[in-house]
C-alpha positions in Angstrom: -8.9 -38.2 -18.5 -6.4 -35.5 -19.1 -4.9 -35.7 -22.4 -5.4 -38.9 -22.4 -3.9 -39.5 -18.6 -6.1 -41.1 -16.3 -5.5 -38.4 -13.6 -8.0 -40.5 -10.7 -5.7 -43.1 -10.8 -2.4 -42.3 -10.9 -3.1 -38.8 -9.1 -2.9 -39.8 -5.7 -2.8 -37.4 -2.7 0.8 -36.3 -2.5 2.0 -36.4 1.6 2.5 -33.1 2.4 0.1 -31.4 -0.5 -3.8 -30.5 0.3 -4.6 -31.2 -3.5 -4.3 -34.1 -6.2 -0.5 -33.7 -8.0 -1.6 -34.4 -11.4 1.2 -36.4 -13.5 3.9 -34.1 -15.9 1.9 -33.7 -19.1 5.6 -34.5 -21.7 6.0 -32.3 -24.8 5.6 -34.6 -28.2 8.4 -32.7 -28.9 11.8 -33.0 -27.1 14.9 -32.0 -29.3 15.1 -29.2 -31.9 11.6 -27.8 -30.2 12.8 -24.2 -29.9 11.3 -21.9 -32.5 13.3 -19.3 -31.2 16.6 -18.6 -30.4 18.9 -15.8 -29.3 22.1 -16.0 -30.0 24.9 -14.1 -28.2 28.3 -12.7 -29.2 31.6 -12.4 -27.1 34.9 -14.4 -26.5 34.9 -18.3 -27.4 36.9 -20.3 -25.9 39.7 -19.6 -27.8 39.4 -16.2 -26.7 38.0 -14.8 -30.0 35.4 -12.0 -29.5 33.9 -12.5 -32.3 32.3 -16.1 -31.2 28.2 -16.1 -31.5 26.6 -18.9 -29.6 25.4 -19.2 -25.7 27.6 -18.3 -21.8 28.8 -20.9 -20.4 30.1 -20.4 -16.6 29.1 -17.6 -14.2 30.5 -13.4 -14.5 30.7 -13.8 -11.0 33.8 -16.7 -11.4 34.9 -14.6 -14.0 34.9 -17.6 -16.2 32.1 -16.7 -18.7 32.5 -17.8 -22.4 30.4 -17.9 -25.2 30.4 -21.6 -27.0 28.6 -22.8 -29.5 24.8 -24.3 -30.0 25.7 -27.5 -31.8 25.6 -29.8 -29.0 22.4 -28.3 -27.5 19.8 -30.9 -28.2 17.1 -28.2 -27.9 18.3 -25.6 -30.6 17.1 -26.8 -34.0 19.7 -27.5 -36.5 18.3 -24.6 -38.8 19.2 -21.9 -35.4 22.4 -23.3 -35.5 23.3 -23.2 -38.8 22.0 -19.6 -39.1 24.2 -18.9 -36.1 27.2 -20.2 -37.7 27.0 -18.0 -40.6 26.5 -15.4 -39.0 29.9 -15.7 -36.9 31.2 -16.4 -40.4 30.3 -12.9 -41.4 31.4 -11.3 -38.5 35.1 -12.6 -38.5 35.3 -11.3 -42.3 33.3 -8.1 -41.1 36.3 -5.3 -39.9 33.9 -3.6 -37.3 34.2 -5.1 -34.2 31.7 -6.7 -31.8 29.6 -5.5 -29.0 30.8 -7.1 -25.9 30.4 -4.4 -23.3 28.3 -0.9 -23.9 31.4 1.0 -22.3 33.6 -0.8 -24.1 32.3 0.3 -28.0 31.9 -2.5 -30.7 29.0 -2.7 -33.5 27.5 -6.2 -33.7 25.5 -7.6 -31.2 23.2 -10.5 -30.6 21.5 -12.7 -33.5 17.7 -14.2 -33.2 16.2 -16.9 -35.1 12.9 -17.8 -35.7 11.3 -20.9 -37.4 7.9 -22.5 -38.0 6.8 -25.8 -38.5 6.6 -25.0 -42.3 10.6 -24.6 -42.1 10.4 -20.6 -43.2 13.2 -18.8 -40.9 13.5 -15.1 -40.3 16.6 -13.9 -38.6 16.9 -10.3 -36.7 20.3 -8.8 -36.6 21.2 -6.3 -33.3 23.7 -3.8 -34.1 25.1 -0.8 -32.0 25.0 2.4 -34.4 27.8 4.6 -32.0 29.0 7.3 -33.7 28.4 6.1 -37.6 27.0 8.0 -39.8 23.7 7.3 -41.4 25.6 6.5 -45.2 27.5 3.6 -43.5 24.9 2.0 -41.6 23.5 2.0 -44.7 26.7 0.0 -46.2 26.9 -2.4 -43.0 23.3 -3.3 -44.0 24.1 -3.9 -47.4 26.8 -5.9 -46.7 25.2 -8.2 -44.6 22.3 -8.3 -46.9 24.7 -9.5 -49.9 26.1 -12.4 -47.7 22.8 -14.0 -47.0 21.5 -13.6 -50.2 24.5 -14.1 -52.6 27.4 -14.6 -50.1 27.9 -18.3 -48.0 25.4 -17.3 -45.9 23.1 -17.9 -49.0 22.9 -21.7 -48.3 20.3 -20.4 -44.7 17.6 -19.9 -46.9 16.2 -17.0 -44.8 12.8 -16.1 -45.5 13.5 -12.7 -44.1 16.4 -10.7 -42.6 15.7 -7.8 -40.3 18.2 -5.2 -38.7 17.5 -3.2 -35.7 20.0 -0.4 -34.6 19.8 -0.7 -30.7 21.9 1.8 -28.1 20.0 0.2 -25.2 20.3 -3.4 -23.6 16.4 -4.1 -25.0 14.8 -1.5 -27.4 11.2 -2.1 -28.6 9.9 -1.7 -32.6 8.6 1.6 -31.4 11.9 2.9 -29.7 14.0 1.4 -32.7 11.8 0.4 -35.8 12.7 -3.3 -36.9 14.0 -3.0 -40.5 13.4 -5.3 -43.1 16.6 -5.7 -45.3 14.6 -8.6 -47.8 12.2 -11.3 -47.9 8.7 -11.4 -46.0 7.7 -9.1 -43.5 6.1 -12.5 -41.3 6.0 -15.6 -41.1 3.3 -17.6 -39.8 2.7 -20.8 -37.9 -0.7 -23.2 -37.5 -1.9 -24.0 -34.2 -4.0 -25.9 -33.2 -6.3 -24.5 -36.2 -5.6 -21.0 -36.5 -3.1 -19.1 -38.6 -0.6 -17.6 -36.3 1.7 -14.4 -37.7 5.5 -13.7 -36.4 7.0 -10.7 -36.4 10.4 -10.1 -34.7 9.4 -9.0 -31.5 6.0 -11.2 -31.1 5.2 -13.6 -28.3 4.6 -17.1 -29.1 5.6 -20.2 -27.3 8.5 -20.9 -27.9 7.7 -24.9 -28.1 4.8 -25.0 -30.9 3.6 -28.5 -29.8 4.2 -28.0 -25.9 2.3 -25.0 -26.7 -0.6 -27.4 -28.1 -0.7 -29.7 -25.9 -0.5 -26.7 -22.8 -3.9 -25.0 -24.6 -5.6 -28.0 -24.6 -5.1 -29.1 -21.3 -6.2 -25.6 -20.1 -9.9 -25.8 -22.4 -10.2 -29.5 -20.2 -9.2 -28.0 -16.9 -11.7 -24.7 -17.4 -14.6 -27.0 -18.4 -15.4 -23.8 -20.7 -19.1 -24.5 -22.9 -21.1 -22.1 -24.8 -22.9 -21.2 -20.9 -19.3 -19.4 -19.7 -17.2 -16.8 -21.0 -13.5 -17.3 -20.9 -11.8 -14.3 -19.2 -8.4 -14.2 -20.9 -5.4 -12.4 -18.5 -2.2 -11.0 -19.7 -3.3 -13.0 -23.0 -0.5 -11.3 -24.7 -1.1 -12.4 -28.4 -4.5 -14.2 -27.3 -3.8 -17.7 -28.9 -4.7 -19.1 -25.7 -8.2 -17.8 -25.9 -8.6 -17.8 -29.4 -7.8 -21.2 -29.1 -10.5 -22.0 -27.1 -13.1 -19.7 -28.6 -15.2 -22.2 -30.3 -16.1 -23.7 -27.1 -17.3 -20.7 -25.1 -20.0 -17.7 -25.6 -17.4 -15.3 -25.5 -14.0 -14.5 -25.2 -12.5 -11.7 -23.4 -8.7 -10.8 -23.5 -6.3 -8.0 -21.5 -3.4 -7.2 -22.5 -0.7 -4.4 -21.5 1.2 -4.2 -24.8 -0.7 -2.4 -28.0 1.1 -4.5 -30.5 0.2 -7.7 -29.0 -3.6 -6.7 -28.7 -3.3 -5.5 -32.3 -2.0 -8.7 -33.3 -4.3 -10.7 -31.5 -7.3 -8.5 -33.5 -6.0 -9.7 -36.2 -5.5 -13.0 -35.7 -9.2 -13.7 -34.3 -10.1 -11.3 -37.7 -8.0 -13.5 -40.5 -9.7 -16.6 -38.7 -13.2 -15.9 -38.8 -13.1 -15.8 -35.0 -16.0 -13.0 -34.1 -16.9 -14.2 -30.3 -13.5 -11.7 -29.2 -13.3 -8.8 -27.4 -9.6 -7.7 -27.0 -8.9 -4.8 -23.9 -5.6 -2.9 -24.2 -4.1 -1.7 -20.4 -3.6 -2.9 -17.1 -5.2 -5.6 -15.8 -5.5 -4.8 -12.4 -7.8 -1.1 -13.5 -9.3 -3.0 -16.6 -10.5 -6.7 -15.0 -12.8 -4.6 -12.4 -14.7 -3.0 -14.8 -15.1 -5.4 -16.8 -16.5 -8.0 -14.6 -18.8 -5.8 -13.0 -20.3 -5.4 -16.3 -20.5 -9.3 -17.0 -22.1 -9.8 -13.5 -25.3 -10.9 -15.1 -25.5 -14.7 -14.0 -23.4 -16.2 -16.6 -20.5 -18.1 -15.2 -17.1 -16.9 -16.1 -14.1 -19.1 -16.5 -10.6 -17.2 -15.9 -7.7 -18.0 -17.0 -4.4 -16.2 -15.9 -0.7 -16.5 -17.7 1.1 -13.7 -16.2 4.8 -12.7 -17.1 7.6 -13.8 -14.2 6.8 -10.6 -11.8 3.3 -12.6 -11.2 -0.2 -10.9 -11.1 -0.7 -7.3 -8.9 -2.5 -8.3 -5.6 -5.4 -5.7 -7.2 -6.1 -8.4 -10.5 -6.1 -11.3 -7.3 -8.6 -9.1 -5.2 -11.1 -8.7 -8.2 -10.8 -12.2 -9.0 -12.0 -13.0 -5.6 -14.2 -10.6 -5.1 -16.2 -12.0 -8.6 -18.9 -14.2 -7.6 -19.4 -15.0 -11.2 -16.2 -16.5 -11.5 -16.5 -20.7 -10.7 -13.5 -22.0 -12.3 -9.8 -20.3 -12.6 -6.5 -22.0 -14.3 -3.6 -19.9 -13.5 -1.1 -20.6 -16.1 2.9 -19.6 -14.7 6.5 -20.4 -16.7 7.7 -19.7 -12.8 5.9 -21.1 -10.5 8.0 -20.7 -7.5 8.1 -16.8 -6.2 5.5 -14.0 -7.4 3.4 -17.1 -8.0 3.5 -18.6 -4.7 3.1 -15.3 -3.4 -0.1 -15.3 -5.8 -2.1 -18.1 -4.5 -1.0 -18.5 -0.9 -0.3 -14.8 0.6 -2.5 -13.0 -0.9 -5.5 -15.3 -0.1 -4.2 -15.1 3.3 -6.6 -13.9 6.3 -6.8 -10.0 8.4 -4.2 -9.9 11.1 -6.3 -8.0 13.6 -3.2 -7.5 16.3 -0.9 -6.3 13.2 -3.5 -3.6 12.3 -4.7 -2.2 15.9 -0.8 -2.3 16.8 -0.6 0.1 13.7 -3.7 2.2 14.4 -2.0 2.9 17.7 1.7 4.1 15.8 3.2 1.3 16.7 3.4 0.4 13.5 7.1 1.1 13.3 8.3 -0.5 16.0 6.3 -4.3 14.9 7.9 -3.3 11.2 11.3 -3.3 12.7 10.9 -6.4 15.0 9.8 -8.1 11.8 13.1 -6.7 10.0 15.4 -7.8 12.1 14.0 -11.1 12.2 13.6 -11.5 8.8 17.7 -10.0 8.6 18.8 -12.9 10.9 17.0 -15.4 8.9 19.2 -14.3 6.2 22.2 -13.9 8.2 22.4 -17.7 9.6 21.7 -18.2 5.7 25.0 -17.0 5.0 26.5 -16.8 1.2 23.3 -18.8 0.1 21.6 -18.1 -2.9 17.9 -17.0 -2.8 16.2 -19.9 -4.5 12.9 -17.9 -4.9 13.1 -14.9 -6.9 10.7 -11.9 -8.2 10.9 -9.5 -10.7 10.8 -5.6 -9.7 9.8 -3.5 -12.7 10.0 0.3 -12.4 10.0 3.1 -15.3 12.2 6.0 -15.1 12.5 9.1 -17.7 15.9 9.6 -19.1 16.3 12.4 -21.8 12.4 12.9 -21.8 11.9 9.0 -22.6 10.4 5.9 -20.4 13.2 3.4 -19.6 11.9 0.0 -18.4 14.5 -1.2 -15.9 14.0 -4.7 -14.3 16.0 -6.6 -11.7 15.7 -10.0 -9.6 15.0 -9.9 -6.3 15.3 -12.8 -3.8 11.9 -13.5 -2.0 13.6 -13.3 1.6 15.5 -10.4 0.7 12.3 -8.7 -1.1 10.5 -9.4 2.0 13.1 -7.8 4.3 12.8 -4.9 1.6 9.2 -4.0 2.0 9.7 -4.1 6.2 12.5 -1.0 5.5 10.4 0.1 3.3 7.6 0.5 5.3 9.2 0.9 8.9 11.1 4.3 7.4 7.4 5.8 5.9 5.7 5.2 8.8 8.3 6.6 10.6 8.6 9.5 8.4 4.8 10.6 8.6 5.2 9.8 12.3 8.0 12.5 12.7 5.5 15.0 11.3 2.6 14.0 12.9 4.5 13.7 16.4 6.5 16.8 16.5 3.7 19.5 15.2 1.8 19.1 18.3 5.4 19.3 20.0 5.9 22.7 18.1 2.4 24.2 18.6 2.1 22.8 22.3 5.8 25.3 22.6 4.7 28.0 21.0 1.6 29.0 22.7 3.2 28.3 26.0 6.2 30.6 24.7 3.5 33.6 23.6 1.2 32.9 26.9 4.4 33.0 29.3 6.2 35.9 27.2 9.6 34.2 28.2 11.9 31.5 26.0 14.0 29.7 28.7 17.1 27.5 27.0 15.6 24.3 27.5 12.2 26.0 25.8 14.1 27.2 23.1 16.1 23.8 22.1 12.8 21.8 22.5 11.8 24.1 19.7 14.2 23.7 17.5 14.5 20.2 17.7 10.9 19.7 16.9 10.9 22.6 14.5 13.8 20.5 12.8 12.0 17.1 13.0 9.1 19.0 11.8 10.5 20.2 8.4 12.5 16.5 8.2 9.3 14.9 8.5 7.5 17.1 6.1 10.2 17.1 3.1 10.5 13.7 3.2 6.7 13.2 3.5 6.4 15.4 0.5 9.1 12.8 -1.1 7.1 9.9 -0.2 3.8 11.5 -1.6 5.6 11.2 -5.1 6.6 8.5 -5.1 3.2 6.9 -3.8 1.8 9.3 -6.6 4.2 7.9 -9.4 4.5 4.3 -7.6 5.0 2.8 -11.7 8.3 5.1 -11.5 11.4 4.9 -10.3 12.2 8.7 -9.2 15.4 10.6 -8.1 15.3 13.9 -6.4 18.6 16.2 -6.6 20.1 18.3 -3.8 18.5 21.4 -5.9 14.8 19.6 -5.4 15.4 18.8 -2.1 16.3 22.1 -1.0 13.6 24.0 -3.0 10.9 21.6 -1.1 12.5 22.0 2.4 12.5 26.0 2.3 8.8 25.5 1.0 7.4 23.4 3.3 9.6 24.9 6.4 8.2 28.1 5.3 4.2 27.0 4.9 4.3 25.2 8.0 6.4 27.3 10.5 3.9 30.7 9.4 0.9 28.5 9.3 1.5 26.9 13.0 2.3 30.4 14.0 -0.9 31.9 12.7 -2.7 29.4 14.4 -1.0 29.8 17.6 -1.1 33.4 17.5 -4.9 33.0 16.6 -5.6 30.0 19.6 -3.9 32.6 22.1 -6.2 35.4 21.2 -9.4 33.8 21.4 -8.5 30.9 23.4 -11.5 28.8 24.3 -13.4 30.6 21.8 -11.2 29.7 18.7 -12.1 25.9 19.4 -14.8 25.6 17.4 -13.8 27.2 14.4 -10.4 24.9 14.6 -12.4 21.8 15.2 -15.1 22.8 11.9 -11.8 23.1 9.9 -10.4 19.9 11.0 -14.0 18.4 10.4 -14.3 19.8 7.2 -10.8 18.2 5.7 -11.7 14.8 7.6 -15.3 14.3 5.7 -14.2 15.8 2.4 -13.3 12.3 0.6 -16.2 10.6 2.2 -18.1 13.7 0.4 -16.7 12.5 -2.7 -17.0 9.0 -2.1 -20.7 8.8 -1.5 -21.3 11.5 -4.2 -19.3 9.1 -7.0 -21.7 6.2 -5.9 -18.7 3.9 -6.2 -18.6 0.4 -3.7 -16.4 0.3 -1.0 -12.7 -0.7 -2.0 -12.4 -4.4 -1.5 -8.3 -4.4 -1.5 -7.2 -2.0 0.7 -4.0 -4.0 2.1 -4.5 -6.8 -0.2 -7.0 -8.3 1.2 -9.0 -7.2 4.4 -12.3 -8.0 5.0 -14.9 -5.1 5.2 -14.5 -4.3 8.9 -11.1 -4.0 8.3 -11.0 -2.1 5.3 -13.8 0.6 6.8 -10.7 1.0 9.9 -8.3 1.4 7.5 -9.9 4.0 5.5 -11.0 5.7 8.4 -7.3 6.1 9.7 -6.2 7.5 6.7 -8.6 9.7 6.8 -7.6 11.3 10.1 -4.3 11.1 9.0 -5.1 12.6 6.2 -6.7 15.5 7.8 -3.9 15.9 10.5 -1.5 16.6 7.2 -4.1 19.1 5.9 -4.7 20.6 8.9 -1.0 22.0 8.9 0.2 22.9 5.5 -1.1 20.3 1.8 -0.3 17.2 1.7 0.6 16.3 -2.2 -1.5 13.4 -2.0 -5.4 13.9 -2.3 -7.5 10.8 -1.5 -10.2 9.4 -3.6 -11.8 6.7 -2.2 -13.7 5.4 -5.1 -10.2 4.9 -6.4 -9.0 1.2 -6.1 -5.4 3.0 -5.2 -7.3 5.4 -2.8 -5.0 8.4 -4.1 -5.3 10.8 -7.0 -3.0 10.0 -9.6 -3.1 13.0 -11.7 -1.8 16.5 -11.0 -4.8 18.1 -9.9 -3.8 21.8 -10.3 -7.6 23.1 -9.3 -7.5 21.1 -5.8 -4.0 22.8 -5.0 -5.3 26.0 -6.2 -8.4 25.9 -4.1 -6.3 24.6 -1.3 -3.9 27.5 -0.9 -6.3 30.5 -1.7 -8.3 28.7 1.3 -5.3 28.6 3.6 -4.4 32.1 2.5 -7.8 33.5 3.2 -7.9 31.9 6.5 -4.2 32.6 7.5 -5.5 36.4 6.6 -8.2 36.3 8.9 -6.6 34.6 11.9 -3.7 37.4 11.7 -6.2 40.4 11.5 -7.8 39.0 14.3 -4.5 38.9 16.6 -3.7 42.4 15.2 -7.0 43.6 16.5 -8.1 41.7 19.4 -4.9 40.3 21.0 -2.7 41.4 23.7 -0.7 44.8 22.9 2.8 43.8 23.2 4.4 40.0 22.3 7.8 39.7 23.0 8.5 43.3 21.9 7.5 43.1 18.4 5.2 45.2 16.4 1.3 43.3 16.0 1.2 44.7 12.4 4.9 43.6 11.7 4.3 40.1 12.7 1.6 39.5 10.7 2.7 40.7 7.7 5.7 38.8 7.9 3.6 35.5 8.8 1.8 36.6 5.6 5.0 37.3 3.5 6.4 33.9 4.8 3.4 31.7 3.5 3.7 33.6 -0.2 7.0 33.0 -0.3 6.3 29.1 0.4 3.7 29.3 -2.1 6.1 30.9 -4.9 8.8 28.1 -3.7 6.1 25.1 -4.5 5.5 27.0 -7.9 8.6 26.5 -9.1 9.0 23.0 -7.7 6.3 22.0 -9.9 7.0 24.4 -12.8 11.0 23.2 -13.2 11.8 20.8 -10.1 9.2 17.9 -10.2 11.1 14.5 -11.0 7.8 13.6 -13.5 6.9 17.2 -14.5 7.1 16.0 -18.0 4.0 13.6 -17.3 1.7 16.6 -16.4 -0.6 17.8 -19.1 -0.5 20.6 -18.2 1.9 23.4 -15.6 1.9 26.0 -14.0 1.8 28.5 -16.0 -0.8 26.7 -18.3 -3.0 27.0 -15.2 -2.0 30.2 -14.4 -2.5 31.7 -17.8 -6.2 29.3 -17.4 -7.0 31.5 -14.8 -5.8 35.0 -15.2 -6.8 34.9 -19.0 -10.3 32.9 -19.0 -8.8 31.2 -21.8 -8.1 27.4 -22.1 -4.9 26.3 -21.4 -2.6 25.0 -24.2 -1.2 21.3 -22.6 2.0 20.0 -23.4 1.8 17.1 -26.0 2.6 14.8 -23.0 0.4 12.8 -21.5 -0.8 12.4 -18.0 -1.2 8.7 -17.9 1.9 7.1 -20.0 0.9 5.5 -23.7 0.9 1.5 -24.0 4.0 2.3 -26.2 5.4 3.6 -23.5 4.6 0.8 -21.3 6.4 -1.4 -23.6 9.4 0.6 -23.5 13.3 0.2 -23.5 14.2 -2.5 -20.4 17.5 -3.0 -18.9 18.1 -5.8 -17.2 
């Protein structure tokens, strides 16, 4: 029985479906079930602007208009009537409405929230522009007086709150909710427990759906007082709390602060003690958490992810938790990032796909796929993309975190992430190819003593596909580094890194070339111990940290295929190093695999290294090598070699001191490290911080 359905009988085996269907669970609840509302303001039908209701038509027709909510049989009469005052005040009101940012206008959207007990709180948005802070204060009055003494009396808010919002979305952090009168919140029962509301809370927005969705979750987990309920993206944790008088224990992630805070004190005003709330990302929380709960108690996990679905990284350490027996993944979209969920990423190795990429042709399967994937979409035509994800990326504007979000069609995210990773690969493979190119040119140039044409425009073309590969490498590494942002680099950035890493690589290949021609055979060894040491260095670190080998390298590879992986990357790895830094240090015993933070000691250590050794090779070519190379003084070359790294060094200095995209997110600079070092003091950090705040995880969004 499933809430009071007899699922074994009319459940049959759907054709086409490896599972029972189970039958639609119905709301109790039908009409007048929202418990929130947004309402909107722009042109009515009558072309007034100052019309507050919800769109009707497409922007795309160009036929867009804002109607009212009175016919909608799922907007409770109370929303309605609320939204009908407040168009009311704003065709008395003389400011003017907020249709379009560019376009100016004060008053913007209206929310309404209710609970079962009929209490109603409504939250104002208004654009401040260019008023001053004395008649913000008299637009708040005013619309203060008209709910409270004015027509709008007859709403019988329980509270009125008014943000002032310059952005599309702006969070209580960004831009404080204020309360203009009654009660700060309102609360709802549940199942139980006593549920508080503020403005920007999450709670289902049908109260008895909401019921009927908890229960049916608590009868499909099987959950005792044997299991602990693992809670995902809990959000508010009414789901789990909820449930917590059935189970052990009850343990809740959450990204947002507020929400964890809220759930805290929810479980605290309801005697609930058997909860543990975790604020952060799932996907670097769940892994230590379970490892700590691997004890042989049975976990039960349930998942309600936003739209964007869960990262691949929560998925693997779900998998990957023997402990785990039962899981309910909860989804208000279940087509896309939640198909994606449960049938792609439980999907199997492809061993061709990975040995065709071990042997760089990686590229060349990436593009075949692409242009597949493109005609598939081409015979499509003008269709629209019936499955859709949501892409979230963060990006600093004026020193602050912006959330921006935007749909993306499944076919057309898919063909995405083939570009995507056909122009990397092919980026690191301009590098890696053309180095040896360069070096192979060189030494036959200084053996041979003569620079025939052909000679000389091999060089340049691989000493230009050299420094392509290399800047944009060095763009990749950031963005792989900051993959949570959304970066832009200017033409000022991208020069500063090209001169730098043209410079550091050109002098370093040189030195070595000068170096491999003096000692020849003999200056194998040494190279090869170098190369060796840079290739075992993060398996140094690996086994030193103790840590298990990552279990989601590509999503999901099995062990054999993970240890391949790894090791590429290694090499890879090494090959970068070998030749000038790569921006990206690996860490194994990181589920990522790459340092996130700006490790200023491993760069430091890095370049004294390099400049020791760069030293030494060029003392030995003054001394021991032949006396004359293509006219030029021994002594001069090698201090200009030297010169030329410096000035690569000084050029990657400033990058990071005044350049970097995200220098902001450093705690500390260059010159703090700098001043570290010459000083033997400790180094006064900026305020920022390294690894963004949960407040700033909840930041502004535009959609």
């Amino acid at each position: 029985m499933l809430n009071g359905v007899n699922v074994t009988t009319v459940a049959p085996r759907s054709e086409g479906l490896c599972c029972f269907l189970h039958p639609i669970i119905p709301s109790p609840v039908i009409n007048g079930y929202r418990n929130k509302s947004t309402f909107s303001v722009n042109r009515g039908p009558d072309g007034n602007p100052k019309t507050v209701g919800y769109y009707l038509g497409t922007w795309r027709d160009r036929n867009m208009v804002c109607v009212r909510s009175n016919h909608l049989k799922n907007i409770p009469k109370k929303h309605s009537q609320v939204a009908q005052y407040y168009e009311v005040f704003l065709r008395q009101s003389p400011l003017e409405p907020c249709l379009l940012f560019p376009e100016g206008g004060y008053w913007r959207e209206l929310i309404a929230h209710t609970n079962s007990q009929g209490h109603t709180m409504a939250i104002i948005t208004f654009h401040p522009r260019e008023l001053r802070q004395e008649e913000l204060c008299v637009e708040k009055e005013t619309v203060k007086k008209f709910f409270t003494k004015g027509s709008g009396a007859v709403c019988d808010l329980t509270s009125l709150y008014f943000q002032e919002s310059a952005m599309t979305r702006c969070s209580h952090q960004q831009s404080p909710y204020q309360l203009l009168f009654g009660e700060p919140h309102i609360f709802e029962d549940l199942l139980g427990l006593k549920i508080r509301i503020f403005p920007d809370a999450f709670f289902q927005v049908n109260t008895a759906g909401a019921e009927m969705l908890y229960r049916t979750v608590g009868e499909l987990s099987g959950v005792n007082s044997n299991t602990i309920l693992l809670d995902i993206c809990c959000v508010t944790g009414v789901m789990g709390l909820s449930l917590a008088q059935y189970t052990s224990q009850v343990l809740g992630i959450e990204l947002m602060e507020q929400a964890v805070e809220d759930a805290r004190w929810t479980a605290a005003f309801n005697g609930i003690t058997n909860c543990e709330f975790h604020t952060g990302r799932a996907e670097k929380i769940l892994p230590q958490l379970l490892k700590s709960k691997e004890d042989g108690q049975l976990i039960v996990a349930v998942v309600n992810p936003a739209q964007a679905g869960l990262h691949y990284q929560v998925v693997q350490a779900i998998r990957n938790c023997g402990a785990i027996h039962i899981l309910v993944f909860v989804s208000c979209k279940p087509h896309g990032e939640t198909t994606r969920n449960i049938i792609e990423d439980l999907a199997k190795d492809k061993p061709l796909s990975l040995f065709m990429h071990l042997i760089l042709l990686g590229p060349v399967i990436r593009c075949l796929e692409a242009m597949i994937k493109y005609l598939t979409l081409w015979k499509k035509g003008g269709q629209e993309e019936p499955y859709v994800s949501l892409t979230r990326k963060k990006m600093l504007i004026n020193g602050e975190e912006v959330l921006i979000e935007w749909e993306v069609g499944h076919s057309i995210r898919t063909l995405a992430m083939h570009r995507s990773a056909y122009k990397r690969m092919s980026q690191i493979q301009a590098f890696l190819g053309s180095v040896p190119q360069l070096t192979c040119q060189l030494y036959v140039t200084l053996i041979s003593a003569e620079v025939p044409l052909d000679r000389a425009v091999l060089i340049v073309f691989s000493l230009i596909s050299v420094t392509y590969g290399a800047t944009l490498c060095n763009m990749l590494a950031i963005q792989i580094k900051y993959d949570e942002y959304k970066t832009r680099l200017g033409p000022l950035e991208v020069l500063c890194i090209t001169i730098w890493r043209t410079l550091e690589i050109t002098s370093r290949l040189m030195i070595l070339v000068l170096f491999l021609a003096t000692l020849k055979l003999k200056a194998v060894p040494f190279l090869l111990l170098n190369f060796l040491i840079i290739l075992f260095e993060p398996w140094v670190k690996f086994w030193r940290s103790g840590a298990h080998m990552p279990s989601n390298i590509e999503k999901n590879f099995s062990r054999l295929g993970t240890l391949v992986v790894l090791i590429s990357v290694t090499v890879l790895y090494a090959g970068i190093n070998f030749s000038c830094w790569s921006a990206l240090q690996l860490k194994l015993a990181d589920s990522d695999l790459v340092e996130k933070g700006q490790n200023w000691g491993h760069m430091g250590l890095h370049y004294s290294v390099r400049l020791l050794e760069n030293v030494i090779m060029v003392l030995v070519f003054k001394f021991f090598g032949v006396k004359v190379l293509l006219n030029y003084c021994h002594s001069l070359i090698a201090l200009q070699l030297i010169i030329a790294y410096l000035i690569s060094i000084g050029f990657m200095l400033l990058f990071f001191q005044y350049l970097h995209p995200l220098r902001s997110l450093f705690t500390h600079n260059v010159v703090d490290y700098l001043h570290c070092v010459c000083c033997y003091q400790h180094p006064r950090g900026r305020v920022e911080n390294s690894e963004p705040s949960v407040d700033a995880e909840a930041g502004q969004s535009i959609v």
